[in-house]
N, C-alpha and C positions, 0 to 999 in steps of 0.2 A: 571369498574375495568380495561379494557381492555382499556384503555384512559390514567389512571394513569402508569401503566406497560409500553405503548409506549411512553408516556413523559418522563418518566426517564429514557429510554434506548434512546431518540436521546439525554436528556441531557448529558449521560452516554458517547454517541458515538460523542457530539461536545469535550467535556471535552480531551477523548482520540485522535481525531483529533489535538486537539489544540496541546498539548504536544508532539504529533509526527511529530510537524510542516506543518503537511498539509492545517491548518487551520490557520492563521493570529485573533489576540484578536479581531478586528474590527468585520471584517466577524463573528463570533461567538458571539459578543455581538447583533448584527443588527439580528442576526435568533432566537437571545431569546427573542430580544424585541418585533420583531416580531409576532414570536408563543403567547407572550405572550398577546399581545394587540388584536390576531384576538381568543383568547382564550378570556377575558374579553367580546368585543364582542360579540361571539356566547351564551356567557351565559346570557349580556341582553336581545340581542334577544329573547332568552326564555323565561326568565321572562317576559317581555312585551307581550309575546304571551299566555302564560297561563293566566295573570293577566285578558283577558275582561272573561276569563272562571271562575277566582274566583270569580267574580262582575257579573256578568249576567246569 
């Protein structure tokens, strides 16, 4: 829960960034794609690490 709450509050806070020009679209697009892929990521990792636990 507490994972979804901070994702959408630094979306929240790139968003308000952007518009208040402290943030350029570039920079804000590279830290969603970012977050996004080391988010992907960390959730195969898991999977790949439970899965010898469902089979063995």
């Amino acid at each position: 829960m507490m994972e979804i709450i901070s994702g959408g509050l630094v979306l929240i806070g790139l968003a308000y960034a952007e518009n208040r020009g402290w943030l350029d679209k570039e920079k804000a697009s590279f830290v969603v794609n970012v977050g996004m892929q080391a988010g992907i990521c960390a959730g195969l990792l898991y999977f790949i690490s439970r899965l010898s636990e469902m089979f063995l």
